[in-house]
N, C-alpha and C positions, 0 to 999 in steps of 0.2 A: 504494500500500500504506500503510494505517496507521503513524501512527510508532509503536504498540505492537507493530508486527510482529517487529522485530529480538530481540525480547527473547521473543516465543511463539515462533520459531523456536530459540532458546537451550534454555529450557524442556526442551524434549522431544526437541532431537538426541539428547543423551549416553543417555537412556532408550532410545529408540529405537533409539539406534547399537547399543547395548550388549544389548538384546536380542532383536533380528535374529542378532546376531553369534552370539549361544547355538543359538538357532533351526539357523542354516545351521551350526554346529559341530555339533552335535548329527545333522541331518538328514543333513550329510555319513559322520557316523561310520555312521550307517546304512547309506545308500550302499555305502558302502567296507568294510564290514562281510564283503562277498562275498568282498574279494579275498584273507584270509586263512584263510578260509573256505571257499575253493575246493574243496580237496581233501578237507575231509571231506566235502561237502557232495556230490563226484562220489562218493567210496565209501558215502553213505545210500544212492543212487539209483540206480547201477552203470553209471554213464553215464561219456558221453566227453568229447574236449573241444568238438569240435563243439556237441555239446548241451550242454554248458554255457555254450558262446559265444551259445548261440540265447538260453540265461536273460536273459542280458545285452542282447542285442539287442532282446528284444520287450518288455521296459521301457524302453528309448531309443525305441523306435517308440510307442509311446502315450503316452510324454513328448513327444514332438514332435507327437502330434496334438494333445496338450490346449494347448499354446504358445498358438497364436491366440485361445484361450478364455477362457484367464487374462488375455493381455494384452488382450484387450476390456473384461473385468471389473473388472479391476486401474485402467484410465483412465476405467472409467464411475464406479466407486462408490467407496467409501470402503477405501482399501487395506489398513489393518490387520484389520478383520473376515473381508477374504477370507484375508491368511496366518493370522490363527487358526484358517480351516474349512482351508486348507492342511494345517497343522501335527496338525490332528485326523485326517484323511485317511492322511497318513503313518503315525500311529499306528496307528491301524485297521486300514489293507492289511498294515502289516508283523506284526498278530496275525495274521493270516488264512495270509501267508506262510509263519510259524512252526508251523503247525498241520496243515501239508500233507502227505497221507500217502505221495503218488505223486509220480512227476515231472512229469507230464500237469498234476495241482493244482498243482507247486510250480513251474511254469510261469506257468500263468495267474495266482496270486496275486501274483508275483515281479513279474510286468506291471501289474498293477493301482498298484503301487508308483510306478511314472514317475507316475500320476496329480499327485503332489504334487509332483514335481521340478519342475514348468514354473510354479510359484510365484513362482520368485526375478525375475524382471523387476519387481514390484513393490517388492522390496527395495529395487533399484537405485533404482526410481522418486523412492520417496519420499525415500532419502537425497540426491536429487540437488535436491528443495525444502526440506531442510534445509541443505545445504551450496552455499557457491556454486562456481563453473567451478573457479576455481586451487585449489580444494583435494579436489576428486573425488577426484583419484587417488592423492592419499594414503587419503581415506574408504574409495574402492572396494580398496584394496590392502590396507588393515587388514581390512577384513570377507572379502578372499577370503582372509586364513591361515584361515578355517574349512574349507578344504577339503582341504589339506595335514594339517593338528591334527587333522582328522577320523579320516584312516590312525591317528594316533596314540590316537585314544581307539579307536577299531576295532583298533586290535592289543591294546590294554590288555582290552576287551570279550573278544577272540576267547582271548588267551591265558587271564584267568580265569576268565570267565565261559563262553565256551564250551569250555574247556580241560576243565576242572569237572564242568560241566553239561550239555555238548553245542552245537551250533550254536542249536540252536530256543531254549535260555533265553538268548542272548545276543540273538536278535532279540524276546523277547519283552520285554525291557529296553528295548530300542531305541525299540520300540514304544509301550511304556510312557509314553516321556519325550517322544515324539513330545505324545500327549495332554495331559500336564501344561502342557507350551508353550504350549499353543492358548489357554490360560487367561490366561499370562501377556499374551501379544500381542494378547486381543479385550479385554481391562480395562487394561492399562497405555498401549498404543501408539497416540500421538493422531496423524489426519490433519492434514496443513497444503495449503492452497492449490497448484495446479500454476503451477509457476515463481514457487512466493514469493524465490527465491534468487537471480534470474538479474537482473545487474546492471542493466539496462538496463528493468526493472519493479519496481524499488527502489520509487517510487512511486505507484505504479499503487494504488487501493483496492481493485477488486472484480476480483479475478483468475479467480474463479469464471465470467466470463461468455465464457471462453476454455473452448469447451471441446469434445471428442473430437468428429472427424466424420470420415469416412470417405475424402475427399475429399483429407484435410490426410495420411492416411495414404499415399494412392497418391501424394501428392508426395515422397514419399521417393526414391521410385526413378528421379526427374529427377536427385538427387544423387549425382554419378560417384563421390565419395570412399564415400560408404554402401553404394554396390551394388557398389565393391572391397573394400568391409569387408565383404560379406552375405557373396559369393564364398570369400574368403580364409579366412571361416569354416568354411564347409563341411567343409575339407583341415583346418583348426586343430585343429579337437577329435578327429580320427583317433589321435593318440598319448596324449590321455589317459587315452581311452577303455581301450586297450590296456595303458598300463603300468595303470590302474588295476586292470584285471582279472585281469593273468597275472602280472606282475613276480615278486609271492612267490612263484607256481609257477615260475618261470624260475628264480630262485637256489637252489630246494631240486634241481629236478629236473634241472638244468644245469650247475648251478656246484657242486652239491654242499654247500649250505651247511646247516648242521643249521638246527632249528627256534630256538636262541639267538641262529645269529647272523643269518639273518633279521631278525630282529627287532631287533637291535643294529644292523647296514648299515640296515635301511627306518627305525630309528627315527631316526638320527643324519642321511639322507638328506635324510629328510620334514620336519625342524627345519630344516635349509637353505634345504628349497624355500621352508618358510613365509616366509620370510626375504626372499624374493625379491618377493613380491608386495609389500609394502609400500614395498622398494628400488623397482622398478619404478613403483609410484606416485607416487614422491618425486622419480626422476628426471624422468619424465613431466612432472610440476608445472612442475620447474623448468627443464624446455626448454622447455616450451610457452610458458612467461613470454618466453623470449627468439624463438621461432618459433613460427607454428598447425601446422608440420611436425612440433613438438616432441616429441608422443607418437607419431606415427609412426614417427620415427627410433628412439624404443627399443624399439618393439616390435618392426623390423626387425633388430634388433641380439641381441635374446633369440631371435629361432627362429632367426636363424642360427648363432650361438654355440651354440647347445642343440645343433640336429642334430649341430655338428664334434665335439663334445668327446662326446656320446652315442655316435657311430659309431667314435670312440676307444675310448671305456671298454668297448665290447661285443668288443671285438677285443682286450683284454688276457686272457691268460693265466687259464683257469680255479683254475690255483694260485696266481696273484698274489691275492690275499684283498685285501692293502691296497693295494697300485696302482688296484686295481677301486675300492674305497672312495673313495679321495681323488677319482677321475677322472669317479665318478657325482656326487659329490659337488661338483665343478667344473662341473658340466652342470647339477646343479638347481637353481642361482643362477641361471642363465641362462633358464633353464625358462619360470618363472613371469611374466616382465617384461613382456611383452606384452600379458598378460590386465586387467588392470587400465586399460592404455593404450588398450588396442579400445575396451572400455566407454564409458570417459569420450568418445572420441571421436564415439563415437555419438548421445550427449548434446550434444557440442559444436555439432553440424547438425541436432540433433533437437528440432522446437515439446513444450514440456515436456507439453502433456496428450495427448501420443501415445507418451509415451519407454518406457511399459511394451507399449504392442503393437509397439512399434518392433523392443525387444528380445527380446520372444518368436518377431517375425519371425527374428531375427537367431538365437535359440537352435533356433528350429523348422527353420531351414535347417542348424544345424551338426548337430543331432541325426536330420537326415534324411539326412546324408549317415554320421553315425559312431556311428550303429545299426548299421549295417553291419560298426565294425569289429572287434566282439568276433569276429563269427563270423566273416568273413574271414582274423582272426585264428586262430582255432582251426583253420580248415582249414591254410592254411601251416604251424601247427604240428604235424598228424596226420602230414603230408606231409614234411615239413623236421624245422625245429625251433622252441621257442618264442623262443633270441635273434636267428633269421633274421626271423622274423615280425613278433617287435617292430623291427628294427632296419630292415628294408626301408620296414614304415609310417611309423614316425618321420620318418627320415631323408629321405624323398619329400614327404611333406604338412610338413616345416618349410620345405624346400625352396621348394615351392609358394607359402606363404604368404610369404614373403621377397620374391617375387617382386611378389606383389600387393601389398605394401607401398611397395615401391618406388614405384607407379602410384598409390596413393593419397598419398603427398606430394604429386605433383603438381596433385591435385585437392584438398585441402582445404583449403586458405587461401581460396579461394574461397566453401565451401558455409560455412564460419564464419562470414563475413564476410555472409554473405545471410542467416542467420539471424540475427545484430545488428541487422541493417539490420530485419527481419521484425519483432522485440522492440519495437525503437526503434520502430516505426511503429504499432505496437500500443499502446503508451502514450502518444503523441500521442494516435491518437483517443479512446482513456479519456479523456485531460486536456479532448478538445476538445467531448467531449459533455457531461462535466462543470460 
């Protein structure tokens, strides 16, 4: 690599970091837009919860097919042009969304919507050739409170703007800013080389002649620690699926809580959680410094902590108001620590001009399994009720994944270790044809 490198990657991180970060806040509040939104949104349409669970699920299902698409895209070409047609995308489905006069329409539009969700592997991409190994997960921990802060401008959206004006002008906002993005990120947001960051191609010149083949992709799945992270996915995004979509309807329709204090518990909750993802990146960092176990160890430590203290707080007293408070509120610190530590991990074994199909592998798998669990969700709740429902999924798939974590400490000091060794060997031969 150039010695003018260190300083174009300087350049254009903080640009870059800073707006992604807008992007995925922004795109999340979209998102999550639904889940305060729920309940007007079944009295527009006179549906139940089932079918509102299917809403949810058949935009997780065509986010999971677009996965492999993006991330083919995202490691052939230039990644910032594709999240500006991303970001454009989003906008556009979510006017089409907004405009829907049935539930049949605001089905299929609501679906169209995943289109843009299977974007974010490129995010991760490119911050990971601007940042090197030891400091991912701080990176990836700061840009995921976009999805936390997201509920927070999604409640701000739904209480005024949809409070106001109805559900439809809150997504047409949504939509709105979806577009304006797109602008930002296809003129501001420069590409850098794949693997300008990764120590061991410090000096390498021409990094560009490393690049995507298909070949380098199916070796993935010789690496035992990746295919327990692929797994361990699958069950991981089960609960967030769930609390994302029902939670407000659980505390209004369960616990009794008026429309203020929803919003005071989710807002004071969701400021927690944010809180967590960047905790967890930080601790991640700084085990990893002392063991390759190091971000495995915390991510196994946040789902199991998350389910005890979750399966507590759901068993406290509908009139305890603040027992529930403080005890959800001790669960969403623990929540988030993991997600930050999967990511980087997956980086850690992965040849960098593969890491955005790597990781849409890895979202295509968690989204083909927790598609499913909005509407799995709603039956339990037809049938039961909505804190049985949440609390059965939660508490099983954090379970699960504890488990699997367990099994990938024991394999990844190895696949780290063989992808250095891969790096290193890679810039010998640069140097030796040189």
């Amino acid at each position: 690599m150039s010695s003018e490198n260190p300083e174009r990657l300087r350049r254009g991180a903080h640009y870059a970091f800073g707006s992604l970060l807008v992007f995925m806040l922004l795109h999340q509040s979209d998102r999550l837009l639904i889940g305060p939104l729920t309940q007007n949104i079944i009295d527009t349409f006179k549906i139940s919860y089932t079918q509102m669970g299917m809403v949810d699920t058949v935009a997780l299902v065509v986010g999971a097919l677009c996965y492999p698409i993006w991330g083919w895209l995202l490691d052939r070409f230039a990644r910032p042009r594709f999240l500006a047609l991303a970001s454009l995308i989003w906008g556009a489905t979510t006017w089409l969304n907004a405009i829907a006069a049935t539930y049949p329409i605001f089905l299929l539009t609501r679906a169209s919507t995943g289109i843009a969700a299977s974007s974010y592997p490129g995010i991760y991409s490119l911050l990971s050739d601007y940042y090197p190994p030891k400091k991912r997960g701080k990176v990836y921990g700061a840009i995921q409170v976009a999805q936390p802060l997201g509920y927070i401008v999604a409640l701000v959206i739904a209480g005024f703007i949809g409070g106001a004006y109805g559900w439809r002008s809150a997504f047409f906002l949504t939509g709105s800013l979806g577009i304006v993005m797109s602008t930002f990120i296809f003129f501001g947001v420069k590409d850098v080389p794949r693997g300008a960051s990764e120590p061991e191609l410090r000096d390498v010149k021409d990094l560009e002649r490393f690049k995507f083949e298909w070949k380098t992709v199916g070796g993935i799945f010789k690496r035992k620690s990746l295919v327990l992270l692929l797994i361990q996915g699958f069950f991981g995004v089960f609960p967030w699926q769930v609390i994302t979509y029902f939670f407000f309807t659980y505390l209004a329709k369960e616990r009794g809580y008026s429309d203020a204090e929803v919003n005071l518990t989710m807002g004071i909750v969701i400021i927690i959680l944010a809180a967590g993802y960047p905790i967890g990146g930080i601790l991640g960092d700084w085990l990893f410094k002392k063991t390759p176990k190091g971000r495995v160890i915390v991510g196994a430590g946040g789902v199991g902590m998350g389910a005890i203290l979750l399966w507590i707080t759901l068993h406290i007293p509908t009139a305890n108001h603040l027992g529930f408070a403080i005890m959800l509120g001790a669960a969403a610190i623990f929540i988030p620590l993991a997600s930050p530590n999967v990511l980087s991990s997956f980086y850690d074994v992965t040849e960098p001009e593969i890491r955005a199909t790597t990781n849409a592998i890895q979202n295509f798998i968690e989204n083909a399994g927790s598609a499913l669990a909005p509407l799995i969700a709603g039956i339990i709740a037809d049938r039961s009720s909505l804190g049985t429902s949440i609390l059965a999924i939660c508490t099983v798939a954090w379970a699960i994944c504890f488990i699997f974590f367990i099994f990938v400490a024991k394999f990844i000091p190895k696949d780290i270790a063989a992808l250095k060794a891969k790096l290193g060997e890679r810039a010998r031969t640069v140097e030796g044809i040189a």
